[in-house]
Biopython code that builds the backbone (N, CA, C, O; Angstrom):
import numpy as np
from Bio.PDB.StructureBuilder import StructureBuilder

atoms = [
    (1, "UNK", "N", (79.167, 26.125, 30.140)),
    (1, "UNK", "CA", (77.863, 25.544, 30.408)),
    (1, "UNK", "C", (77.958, 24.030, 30.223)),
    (1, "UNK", "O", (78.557, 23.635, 29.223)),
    (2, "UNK", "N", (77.398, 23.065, 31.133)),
    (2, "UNK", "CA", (77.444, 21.869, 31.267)),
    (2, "UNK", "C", (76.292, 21.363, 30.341)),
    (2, "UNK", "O", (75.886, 22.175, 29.509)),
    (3, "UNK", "N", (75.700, 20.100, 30.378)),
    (3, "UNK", "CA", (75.035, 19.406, 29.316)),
    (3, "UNK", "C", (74.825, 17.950, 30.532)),
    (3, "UNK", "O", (75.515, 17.510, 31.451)),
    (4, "UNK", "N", (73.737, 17.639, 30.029)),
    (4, "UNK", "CA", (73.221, 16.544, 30.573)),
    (4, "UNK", "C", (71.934, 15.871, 29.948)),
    (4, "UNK", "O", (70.943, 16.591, 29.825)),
    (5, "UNK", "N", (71.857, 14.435, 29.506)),
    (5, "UNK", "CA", (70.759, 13.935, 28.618)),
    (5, "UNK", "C", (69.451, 13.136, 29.632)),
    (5, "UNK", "O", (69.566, 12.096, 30.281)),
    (6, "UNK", "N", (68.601, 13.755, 29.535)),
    (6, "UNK", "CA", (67.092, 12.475, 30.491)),
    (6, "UNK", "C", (66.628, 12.055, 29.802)),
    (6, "UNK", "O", (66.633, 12.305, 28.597)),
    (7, "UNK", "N", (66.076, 11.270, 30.388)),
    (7, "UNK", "CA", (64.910, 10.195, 29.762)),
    (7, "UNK", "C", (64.176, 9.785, 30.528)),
    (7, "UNK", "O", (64.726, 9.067, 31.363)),
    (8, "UNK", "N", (62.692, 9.959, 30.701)),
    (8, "UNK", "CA", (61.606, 9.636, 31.634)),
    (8, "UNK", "C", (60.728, 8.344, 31.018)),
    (8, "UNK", "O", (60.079, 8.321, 29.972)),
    (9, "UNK", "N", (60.879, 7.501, 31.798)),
    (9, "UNK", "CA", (59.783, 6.462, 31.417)),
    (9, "UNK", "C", (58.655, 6.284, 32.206)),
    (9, "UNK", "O", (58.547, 7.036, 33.175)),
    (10, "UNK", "N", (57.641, 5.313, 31.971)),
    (10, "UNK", "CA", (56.216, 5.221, 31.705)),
    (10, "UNK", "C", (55.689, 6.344, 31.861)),
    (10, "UNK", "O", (55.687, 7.379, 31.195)),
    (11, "UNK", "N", (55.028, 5.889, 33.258)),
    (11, "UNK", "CA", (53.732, 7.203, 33.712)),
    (11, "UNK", "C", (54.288, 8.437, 34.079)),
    (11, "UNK", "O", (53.640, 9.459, 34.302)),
    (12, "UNK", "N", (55.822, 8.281, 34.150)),
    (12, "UNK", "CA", (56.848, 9.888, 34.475)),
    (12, "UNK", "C", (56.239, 11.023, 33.267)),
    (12, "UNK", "O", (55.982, 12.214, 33.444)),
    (13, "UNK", "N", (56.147, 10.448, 32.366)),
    (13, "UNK", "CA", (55.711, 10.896, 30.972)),
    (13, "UNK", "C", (54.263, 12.324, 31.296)),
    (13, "UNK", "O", (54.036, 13.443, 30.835)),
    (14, "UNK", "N", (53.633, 11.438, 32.298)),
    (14, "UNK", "CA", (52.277, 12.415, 32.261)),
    (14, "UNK", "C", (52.201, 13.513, 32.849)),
    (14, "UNK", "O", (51.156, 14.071, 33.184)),
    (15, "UNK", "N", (53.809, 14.076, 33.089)),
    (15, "UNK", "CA", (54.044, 15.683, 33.641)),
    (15, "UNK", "C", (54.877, 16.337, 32.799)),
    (15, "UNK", "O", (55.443, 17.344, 33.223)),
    (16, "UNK", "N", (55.066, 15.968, 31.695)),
    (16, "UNK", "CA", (55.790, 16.078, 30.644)),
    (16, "UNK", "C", (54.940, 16.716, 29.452)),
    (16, "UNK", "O", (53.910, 16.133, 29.114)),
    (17, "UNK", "N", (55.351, 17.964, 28.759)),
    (17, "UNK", "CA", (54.643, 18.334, 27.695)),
    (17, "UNK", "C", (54.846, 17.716, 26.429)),
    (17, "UNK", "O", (56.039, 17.419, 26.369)),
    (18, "UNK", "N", (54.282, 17.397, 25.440)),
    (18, "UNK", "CA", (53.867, 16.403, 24.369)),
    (18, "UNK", "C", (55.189, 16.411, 23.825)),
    (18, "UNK", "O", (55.743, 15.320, 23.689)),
    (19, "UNK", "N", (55.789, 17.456, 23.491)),
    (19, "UNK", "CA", (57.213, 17.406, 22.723)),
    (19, "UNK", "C", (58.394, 16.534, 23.377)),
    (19, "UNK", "O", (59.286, 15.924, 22.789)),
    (20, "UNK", "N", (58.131, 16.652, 24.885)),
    (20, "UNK", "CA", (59.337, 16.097, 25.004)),
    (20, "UNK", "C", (58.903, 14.866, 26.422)),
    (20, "UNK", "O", (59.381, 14.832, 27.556)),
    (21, "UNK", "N", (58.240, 14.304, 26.031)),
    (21, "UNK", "CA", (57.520, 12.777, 26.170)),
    (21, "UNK", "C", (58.118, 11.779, 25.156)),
    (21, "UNK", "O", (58.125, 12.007, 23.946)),
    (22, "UNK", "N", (58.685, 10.509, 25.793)),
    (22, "UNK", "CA", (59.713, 9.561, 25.580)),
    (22, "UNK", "C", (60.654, 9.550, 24.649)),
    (22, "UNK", "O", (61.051, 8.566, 24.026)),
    (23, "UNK", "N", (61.196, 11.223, 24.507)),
    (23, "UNK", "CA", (62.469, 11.005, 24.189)),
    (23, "UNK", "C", (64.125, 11.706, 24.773)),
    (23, "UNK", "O", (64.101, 11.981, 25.973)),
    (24, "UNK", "N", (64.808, 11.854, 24.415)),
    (24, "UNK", "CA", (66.280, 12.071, 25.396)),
    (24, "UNK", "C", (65.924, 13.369, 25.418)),
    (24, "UNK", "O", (65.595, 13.777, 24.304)),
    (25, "UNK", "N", (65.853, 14.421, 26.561)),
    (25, "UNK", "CA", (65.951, 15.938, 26.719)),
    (25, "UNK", "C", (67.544, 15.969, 27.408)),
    (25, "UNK", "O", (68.018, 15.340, 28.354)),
    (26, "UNK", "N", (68.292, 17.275, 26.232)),
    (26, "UNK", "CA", (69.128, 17.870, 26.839)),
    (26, "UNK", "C", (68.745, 19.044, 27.229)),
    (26, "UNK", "O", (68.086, 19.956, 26.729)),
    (27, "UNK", "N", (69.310, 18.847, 28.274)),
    (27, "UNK", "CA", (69.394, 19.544, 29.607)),
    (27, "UNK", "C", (70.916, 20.197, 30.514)),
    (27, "UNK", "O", (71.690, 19.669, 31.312)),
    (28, "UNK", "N", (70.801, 21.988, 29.725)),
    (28, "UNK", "CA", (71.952, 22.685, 29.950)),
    (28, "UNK", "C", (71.690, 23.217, 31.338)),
    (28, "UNK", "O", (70.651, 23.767, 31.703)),
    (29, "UNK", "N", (73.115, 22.908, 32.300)),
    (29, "UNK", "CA", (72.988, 24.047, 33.220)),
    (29, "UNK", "C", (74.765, 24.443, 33.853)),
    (29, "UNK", "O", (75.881, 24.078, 33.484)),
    (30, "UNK", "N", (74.273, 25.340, 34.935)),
    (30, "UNK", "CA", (75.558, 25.678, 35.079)),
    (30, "UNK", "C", (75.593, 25.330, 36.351)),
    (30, "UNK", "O", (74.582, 25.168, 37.035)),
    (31, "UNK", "N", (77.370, 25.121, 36.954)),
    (31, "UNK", "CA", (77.923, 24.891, 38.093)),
    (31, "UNK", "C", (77.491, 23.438, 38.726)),
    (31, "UNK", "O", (77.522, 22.580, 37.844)),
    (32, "UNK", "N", (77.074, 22.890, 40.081)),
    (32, "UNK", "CA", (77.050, 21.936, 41.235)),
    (32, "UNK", "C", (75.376, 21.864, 41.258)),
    (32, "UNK", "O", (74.732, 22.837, 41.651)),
    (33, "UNK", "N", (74.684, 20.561, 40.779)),
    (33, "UNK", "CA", (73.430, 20.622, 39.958)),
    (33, "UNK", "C", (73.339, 18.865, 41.082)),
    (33, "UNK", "O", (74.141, 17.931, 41.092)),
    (34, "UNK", "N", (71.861, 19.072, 41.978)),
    (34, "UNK", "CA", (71.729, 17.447, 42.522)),
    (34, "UNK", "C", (70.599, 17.274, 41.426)),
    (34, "UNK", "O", (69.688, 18.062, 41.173)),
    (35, "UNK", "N", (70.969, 15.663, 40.649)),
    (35, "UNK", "CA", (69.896, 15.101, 40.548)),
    (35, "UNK", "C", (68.744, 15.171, 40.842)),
    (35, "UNK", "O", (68.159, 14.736, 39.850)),
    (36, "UNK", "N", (67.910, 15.482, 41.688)),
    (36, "UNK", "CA", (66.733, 15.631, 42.165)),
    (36, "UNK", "C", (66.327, 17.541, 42.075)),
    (36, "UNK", "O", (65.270, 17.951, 42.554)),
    (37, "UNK", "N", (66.956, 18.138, 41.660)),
    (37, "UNK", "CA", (67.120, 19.904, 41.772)),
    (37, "UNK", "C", (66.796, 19.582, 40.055)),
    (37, "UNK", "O", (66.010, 20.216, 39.352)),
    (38, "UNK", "N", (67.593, 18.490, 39.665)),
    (38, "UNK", "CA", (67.465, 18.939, 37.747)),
    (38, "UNK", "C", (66.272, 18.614, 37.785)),
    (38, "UNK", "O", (65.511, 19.581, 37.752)),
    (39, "UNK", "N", (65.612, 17.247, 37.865)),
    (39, "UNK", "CA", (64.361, 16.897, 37.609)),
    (39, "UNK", "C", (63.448, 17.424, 37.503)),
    (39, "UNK", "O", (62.761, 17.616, 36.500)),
    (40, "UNK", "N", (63.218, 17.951, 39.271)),
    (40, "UNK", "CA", (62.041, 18.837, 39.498)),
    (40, "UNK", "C", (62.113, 19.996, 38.634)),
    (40, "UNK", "O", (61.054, 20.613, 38.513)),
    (41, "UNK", "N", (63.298, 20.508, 37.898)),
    (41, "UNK", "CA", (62.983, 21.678, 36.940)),
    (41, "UNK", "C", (62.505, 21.750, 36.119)),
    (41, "UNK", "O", (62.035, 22.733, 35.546)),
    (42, "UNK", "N", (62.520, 20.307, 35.779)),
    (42, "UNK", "CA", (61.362, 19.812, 34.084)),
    (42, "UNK", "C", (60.187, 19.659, 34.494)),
    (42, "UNK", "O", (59.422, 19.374, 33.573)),
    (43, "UNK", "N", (59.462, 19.761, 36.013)),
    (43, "UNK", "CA", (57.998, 19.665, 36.365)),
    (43, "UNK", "C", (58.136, 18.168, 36.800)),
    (43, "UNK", "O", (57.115, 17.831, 37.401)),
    (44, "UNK", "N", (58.955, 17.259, 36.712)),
    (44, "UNK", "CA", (58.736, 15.598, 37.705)),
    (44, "UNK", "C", (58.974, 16.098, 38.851)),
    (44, "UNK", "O", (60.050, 16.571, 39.216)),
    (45, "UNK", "N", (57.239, 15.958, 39.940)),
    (45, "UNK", "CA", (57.738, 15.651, 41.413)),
    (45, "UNK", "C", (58.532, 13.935, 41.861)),
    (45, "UNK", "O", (58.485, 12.771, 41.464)),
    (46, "UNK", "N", (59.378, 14.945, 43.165)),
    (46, "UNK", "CA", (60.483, 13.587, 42.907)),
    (46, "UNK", "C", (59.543, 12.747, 43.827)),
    (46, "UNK", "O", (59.918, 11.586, 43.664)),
    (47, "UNK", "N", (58.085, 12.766, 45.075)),
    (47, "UNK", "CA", (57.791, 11.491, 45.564)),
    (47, "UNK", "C", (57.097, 10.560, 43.984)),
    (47, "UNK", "O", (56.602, 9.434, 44.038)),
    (48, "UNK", "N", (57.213, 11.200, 43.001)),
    (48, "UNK", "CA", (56.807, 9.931, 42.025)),
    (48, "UNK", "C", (57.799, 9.534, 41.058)),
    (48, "UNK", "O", (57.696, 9.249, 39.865)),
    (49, "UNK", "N", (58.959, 9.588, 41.981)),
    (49, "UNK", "CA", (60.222, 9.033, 41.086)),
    (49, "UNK", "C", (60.506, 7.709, 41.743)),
    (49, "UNK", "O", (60.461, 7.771, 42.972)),
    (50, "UNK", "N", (60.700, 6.894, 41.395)),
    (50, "UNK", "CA", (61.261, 5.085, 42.009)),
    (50, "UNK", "C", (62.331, 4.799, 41.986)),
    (50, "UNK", "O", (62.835, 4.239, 42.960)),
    (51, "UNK", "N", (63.036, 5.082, 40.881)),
    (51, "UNK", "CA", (64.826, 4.789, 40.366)),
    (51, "UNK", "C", (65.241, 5.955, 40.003)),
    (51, "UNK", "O", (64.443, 6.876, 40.178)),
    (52, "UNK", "N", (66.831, 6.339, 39.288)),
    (52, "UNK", "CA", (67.444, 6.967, 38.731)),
    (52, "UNK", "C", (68.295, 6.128, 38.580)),
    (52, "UNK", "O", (68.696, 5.344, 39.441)),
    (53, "UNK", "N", (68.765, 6.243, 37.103)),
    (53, "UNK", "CA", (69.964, 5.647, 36.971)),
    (53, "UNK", "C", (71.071, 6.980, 36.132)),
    (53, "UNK", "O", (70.700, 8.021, 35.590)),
    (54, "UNK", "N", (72.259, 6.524, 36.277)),
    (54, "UNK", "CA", (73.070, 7.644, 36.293)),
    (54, "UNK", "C", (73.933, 6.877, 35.034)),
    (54, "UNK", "O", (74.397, 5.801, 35.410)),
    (55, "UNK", "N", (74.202, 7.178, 33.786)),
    (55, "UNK", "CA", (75.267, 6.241, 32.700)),
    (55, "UNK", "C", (74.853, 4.579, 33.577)),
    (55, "UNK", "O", (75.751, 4.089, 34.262)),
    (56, "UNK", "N", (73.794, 4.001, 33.501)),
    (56, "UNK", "CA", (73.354, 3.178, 33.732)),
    (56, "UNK", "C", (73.820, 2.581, 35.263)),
    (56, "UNK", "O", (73.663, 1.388, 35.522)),
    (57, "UNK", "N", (74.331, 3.405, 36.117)),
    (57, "UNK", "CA", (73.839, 2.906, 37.642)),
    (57, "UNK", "C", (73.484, 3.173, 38.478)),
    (57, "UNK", "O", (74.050, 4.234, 38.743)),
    (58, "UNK", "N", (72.626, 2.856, 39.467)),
    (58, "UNK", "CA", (71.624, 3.699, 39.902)),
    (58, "UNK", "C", (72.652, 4.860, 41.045)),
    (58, "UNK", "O", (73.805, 4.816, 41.473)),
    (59, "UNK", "N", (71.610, 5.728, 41.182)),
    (59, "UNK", "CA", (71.797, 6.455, 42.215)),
    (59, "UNK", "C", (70.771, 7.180, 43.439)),
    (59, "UNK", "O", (69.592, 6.828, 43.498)),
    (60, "UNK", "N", (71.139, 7.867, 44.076)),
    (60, "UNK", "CA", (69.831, 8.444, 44.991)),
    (60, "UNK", "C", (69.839, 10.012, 44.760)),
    (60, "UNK", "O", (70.897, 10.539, 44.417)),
    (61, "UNK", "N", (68.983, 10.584, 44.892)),
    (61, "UNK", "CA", (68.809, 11.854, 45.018)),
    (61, "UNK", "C", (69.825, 13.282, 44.864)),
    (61, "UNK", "O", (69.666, 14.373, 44.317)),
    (62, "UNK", "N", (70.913, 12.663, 45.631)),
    (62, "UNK", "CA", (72.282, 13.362, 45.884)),
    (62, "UNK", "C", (73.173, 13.658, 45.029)),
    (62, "UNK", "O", (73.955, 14.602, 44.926)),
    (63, "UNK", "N", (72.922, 12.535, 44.285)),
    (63, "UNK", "CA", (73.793, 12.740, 43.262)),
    (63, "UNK", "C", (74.306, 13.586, 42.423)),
    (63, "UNK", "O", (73.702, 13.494, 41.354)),
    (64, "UNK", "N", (75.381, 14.604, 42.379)),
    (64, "UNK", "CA", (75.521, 15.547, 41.519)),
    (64, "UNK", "C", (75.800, 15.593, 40.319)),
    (64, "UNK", "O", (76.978, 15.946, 40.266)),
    (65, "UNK", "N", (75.359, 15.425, 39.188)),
    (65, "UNK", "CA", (75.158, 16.007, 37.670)),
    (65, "UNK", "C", (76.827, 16.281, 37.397)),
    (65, "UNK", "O", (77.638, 17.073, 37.878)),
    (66, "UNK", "N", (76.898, 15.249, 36.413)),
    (66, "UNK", "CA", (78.256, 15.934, 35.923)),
    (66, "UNK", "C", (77.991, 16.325, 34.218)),
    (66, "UNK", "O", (77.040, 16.164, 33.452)),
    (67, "UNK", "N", (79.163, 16.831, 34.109)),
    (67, "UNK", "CA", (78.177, 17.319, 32.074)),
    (67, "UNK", "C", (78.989, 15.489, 31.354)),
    (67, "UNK", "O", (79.923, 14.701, 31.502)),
    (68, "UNK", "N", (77.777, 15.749, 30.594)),
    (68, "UNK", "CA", (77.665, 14.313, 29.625)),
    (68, "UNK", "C", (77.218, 13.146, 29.969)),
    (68, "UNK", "O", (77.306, 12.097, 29.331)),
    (69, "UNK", "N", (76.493, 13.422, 31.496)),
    (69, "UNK", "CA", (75.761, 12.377, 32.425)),
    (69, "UNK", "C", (74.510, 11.817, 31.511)),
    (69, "UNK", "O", (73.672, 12.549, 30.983)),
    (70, "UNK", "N", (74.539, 10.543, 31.434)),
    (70, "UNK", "CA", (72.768, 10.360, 30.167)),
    (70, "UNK", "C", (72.007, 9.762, 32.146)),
    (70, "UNK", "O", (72.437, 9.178, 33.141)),
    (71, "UNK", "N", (70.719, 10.415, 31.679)),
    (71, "UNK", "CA", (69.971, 10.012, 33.389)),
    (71, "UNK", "C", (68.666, 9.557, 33.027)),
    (71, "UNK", "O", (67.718, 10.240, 32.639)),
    (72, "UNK", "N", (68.746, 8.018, 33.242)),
    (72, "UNK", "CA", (66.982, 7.129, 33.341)),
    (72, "UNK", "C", (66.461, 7.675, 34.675)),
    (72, "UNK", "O", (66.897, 7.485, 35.810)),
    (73, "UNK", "N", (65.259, 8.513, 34.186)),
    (73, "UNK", "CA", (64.352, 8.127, 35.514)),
    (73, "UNK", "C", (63.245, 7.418, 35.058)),
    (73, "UNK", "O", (62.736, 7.313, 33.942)),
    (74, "UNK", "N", (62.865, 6.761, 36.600)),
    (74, "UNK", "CA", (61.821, 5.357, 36.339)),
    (74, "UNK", "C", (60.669, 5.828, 37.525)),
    (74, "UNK", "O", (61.026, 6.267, 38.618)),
    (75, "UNK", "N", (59.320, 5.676, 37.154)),
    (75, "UNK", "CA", (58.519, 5.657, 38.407)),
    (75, "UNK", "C", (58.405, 4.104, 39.090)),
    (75, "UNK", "O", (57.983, 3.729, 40.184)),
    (76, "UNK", "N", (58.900, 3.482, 38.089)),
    (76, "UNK", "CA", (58.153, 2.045, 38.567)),
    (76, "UNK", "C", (59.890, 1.591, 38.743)),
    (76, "UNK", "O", (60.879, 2.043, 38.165)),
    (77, "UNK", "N", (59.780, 0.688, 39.623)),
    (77, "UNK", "CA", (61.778, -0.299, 40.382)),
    (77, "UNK", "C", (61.824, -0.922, 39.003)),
    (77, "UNK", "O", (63.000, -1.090, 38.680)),
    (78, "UNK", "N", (61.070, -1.282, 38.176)),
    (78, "UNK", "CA", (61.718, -1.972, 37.030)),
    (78, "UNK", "C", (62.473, -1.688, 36.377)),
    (78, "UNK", "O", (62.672, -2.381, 35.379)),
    (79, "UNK", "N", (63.445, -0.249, 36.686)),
    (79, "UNK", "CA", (63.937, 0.180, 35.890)),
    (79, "UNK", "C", (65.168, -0.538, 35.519)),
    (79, "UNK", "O", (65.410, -1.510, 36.234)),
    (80, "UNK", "N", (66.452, -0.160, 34.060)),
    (80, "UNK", "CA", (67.343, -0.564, 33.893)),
    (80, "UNK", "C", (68.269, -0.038, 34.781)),
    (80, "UNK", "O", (68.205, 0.698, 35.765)),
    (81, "UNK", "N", (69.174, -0.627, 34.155)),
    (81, "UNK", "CA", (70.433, -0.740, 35.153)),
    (81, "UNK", "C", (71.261, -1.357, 36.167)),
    (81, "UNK", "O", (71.791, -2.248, 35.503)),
    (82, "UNK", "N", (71.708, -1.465, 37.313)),
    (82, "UNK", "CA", (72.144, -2.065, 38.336)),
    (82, "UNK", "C", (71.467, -3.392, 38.329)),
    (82, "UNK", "O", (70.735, -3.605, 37.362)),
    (83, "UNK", "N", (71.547, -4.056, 38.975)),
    (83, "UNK", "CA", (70.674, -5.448, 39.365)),
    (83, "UNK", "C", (70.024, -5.470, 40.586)),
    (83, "UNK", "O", (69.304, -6.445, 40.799)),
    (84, "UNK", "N", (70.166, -4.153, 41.895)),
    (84, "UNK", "CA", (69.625, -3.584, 42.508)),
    (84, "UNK", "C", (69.722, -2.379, 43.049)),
    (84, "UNK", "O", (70.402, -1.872, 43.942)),
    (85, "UNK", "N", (68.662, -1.931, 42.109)),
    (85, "UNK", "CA", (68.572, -0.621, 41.907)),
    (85, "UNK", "C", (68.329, 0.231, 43.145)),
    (85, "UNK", "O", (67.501, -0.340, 43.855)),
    (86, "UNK", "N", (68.743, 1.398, 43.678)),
    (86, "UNK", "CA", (68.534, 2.207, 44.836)),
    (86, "UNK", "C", (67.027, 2.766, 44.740)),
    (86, "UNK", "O", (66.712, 3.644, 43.937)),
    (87, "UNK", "N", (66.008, 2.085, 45.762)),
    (87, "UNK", "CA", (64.612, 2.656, 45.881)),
    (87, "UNK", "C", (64.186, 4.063, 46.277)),
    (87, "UNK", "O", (63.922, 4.173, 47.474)),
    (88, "UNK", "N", (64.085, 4.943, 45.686)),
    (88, "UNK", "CA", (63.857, 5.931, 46.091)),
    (88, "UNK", "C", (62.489, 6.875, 46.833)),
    (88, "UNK", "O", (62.269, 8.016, 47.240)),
    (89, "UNK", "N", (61.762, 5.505, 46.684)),
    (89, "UNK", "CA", (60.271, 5.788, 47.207)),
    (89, "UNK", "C", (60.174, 4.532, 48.386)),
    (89, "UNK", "O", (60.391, 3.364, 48.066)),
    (90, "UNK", "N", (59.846, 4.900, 49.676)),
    (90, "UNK", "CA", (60.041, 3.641, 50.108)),
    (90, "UNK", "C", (58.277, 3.091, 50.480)),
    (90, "UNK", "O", (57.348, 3.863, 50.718)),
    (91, "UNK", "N", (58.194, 1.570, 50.437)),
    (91, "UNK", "CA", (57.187, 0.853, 50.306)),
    (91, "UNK", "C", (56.420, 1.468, 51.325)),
    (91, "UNK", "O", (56.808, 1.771, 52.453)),
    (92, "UNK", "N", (54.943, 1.674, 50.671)),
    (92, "UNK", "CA", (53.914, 2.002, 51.657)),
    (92, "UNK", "C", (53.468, 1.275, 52.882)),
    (92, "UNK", "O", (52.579, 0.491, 52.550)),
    (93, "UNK", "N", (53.739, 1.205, 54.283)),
    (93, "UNK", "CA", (53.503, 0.327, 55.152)),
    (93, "UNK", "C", (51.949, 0.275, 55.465)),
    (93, "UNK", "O", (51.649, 0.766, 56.553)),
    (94, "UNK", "N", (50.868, -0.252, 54.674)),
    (94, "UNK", "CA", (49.789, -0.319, 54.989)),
    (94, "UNK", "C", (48.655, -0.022, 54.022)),
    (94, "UNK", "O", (49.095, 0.327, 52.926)),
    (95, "UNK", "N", (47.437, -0.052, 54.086)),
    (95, "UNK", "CA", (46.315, 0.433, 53.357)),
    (95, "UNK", "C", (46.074, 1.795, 53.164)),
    (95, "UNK", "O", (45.992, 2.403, 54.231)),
    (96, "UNK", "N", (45.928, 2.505, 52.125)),
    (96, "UNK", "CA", (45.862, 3.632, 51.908)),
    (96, "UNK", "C", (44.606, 4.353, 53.141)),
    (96, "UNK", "O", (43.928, 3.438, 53.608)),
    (97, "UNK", "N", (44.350, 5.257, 53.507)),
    (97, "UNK", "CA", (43.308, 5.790, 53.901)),
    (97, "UNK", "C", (42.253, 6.150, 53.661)),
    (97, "UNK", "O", (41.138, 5.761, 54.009)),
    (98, "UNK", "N", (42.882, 7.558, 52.535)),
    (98, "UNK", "CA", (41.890, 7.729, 51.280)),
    (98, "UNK", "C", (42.841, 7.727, 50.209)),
    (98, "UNK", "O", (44.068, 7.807, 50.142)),
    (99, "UNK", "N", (41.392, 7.550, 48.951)),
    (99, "UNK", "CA", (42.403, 8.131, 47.594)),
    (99, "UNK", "C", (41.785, 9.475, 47.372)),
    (99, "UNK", "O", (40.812, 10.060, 47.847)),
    (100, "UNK", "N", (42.998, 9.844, 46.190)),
    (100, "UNK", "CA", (42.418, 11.448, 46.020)),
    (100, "UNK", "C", (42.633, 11.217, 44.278)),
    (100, "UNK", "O", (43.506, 10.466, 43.843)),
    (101, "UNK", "N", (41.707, 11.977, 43.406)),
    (101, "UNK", "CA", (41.175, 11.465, 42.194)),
    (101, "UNK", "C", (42.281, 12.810, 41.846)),
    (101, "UNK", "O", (42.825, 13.395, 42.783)),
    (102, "UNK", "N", (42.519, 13.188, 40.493)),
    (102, "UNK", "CA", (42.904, 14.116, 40.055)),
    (102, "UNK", "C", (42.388, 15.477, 39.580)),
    (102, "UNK", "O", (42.959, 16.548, 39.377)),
    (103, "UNK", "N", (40.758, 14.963, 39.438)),
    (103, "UNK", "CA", (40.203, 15.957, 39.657)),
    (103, "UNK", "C", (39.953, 17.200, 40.178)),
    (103, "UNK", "O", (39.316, 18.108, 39.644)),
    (104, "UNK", "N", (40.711, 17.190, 41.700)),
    (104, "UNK", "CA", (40.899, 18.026, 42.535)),
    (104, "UNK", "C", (42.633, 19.170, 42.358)),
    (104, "UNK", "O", (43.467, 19.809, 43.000)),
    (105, "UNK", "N", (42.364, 18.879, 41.451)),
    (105, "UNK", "CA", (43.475, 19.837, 40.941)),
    (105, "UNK", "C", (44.800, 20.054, 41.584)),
    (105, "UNK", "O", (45.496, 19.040, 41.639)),
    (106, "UNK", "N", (45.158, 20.824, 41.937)),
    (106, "UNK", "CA", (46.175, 21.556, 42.335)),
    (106, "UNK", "C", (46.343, 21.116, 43.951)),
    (106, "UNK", "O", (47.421, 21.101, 44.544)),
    (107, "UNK", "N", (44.936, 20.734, 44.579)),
    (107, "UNK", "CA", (45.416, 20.143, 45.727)),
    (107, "UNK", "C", (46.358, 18.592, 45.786)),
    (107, "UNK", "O", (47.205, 18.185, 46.582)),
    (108, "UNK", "N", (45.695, 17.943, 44.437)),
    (108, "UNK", "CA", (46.369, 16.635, 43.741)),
    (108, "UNK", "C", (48.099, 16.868, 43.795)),
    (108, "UNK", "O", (48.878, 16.229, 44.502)),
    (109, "UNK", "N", (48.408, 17.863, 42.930)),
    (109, "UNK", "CA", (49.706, 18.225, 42.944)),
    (109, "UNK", "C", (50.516, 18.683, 43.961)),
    (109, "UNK", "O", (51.625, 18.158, 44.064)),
    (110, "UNK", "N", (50.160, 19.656, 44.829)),
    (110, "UNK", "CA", (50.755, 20.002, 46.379)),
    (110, "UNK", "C", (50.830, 18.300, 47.233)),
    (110, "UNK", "O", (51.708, 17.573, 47.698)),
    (111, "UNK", "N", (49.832, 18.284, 47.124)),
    (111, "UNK", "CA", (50.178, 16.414, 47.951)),
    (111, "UNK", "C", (51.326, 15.367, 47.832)),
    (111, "UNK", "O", (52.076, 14.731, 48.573)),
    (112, "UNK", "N", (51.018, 15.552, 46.271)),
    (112, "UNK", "CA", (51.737, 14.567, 45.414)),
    (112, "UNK", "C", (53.546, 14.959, 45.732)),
    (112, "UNK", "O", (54.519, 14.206, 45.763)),
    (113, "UNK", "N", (53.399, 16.911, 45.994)),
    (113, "UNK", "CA", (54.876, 17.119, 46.203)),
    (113, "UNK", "C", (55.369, 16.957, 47.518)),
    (113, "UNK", "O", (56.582, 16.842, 47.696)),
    (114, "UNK", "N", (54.438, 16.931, 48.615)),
    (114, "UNK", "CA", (54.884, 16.802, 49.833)),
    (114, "UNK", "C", (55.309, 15.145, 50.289)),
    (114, "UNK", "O", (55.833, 14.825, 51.356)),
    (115, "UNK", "N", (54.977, 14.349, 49.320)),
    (115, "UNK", "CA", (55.457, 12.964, 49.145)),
    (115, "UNK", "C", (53.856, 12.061, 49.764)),
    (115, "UNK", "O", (53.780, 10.978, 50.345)),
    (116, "UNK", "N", (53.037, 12.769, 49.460)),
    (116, "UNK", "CA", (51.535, 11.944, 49.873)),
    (116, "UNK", "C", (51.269, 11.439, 48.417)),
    (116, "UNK", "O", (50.268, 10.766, 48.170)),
]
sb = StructureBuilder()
sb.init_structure("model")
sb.init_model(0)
sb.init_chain("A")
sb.init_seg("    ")
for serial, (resi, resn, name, xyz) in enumerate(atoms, 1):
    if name == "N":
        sb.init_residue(resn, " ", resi, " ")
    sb.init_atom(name, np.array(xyz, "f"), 0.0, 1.0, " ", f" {name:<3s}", serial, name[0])
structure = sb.get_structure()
């Protein structure tokens, strides 16, 4: 069984249950594991991911998980690491249409995963 350490910063935090909000989660799994497959298993949808950094350099999505990998994810480009970091959300070309409040539950979340 492999091993791998995260760490979610800022607002990544607010899909995160209280225990394991801003600090290192290990994270066991087995075999050929993408970056973006681990995440989403802890409940982060990836359109509200911005960076990843991988032992501090960035990467994209693809990236496969090796054991003893430590992994920053960032919602916001400020993240550490590289000096230019790989964007993983790309810039909104324009004015939003509508907003949608959170209130609306679960439709909030289906959106949020289809990358709206």
């Amino acid at each position: 069984m492999y091993r791998a350490a995260l760490r979610f910063h800022g607002e990544l935090n607010f899909f995160l249950p209280r225990a394991r909000k801003n600090v290192w989660i290990e994270h066991h799994f087995d075999g050929r594991v993408s970056v973006k497959d681990m995440v989403e298993s802890l409940g982060i949808p990836h359109p509200e991911i911005e960076v990843i950094t991988a032992n501090s350099h960035s990467v994209d999505f693809n990236y496969m998980v090796q054991s003893g990998d430590t992994l920053e994810v960032y919602g916001s480009p400020n993240g550490k690491g590289d000096e230019s970091p790989i964007e993983l959300r790309p810039a909104y070309p324009g004015r939003p249409a509508f907003i949608l409040d959170q209130h609306l539950g679960r439709l909030a979340a289906y959106l949020r995963m289809m990358g709206f």
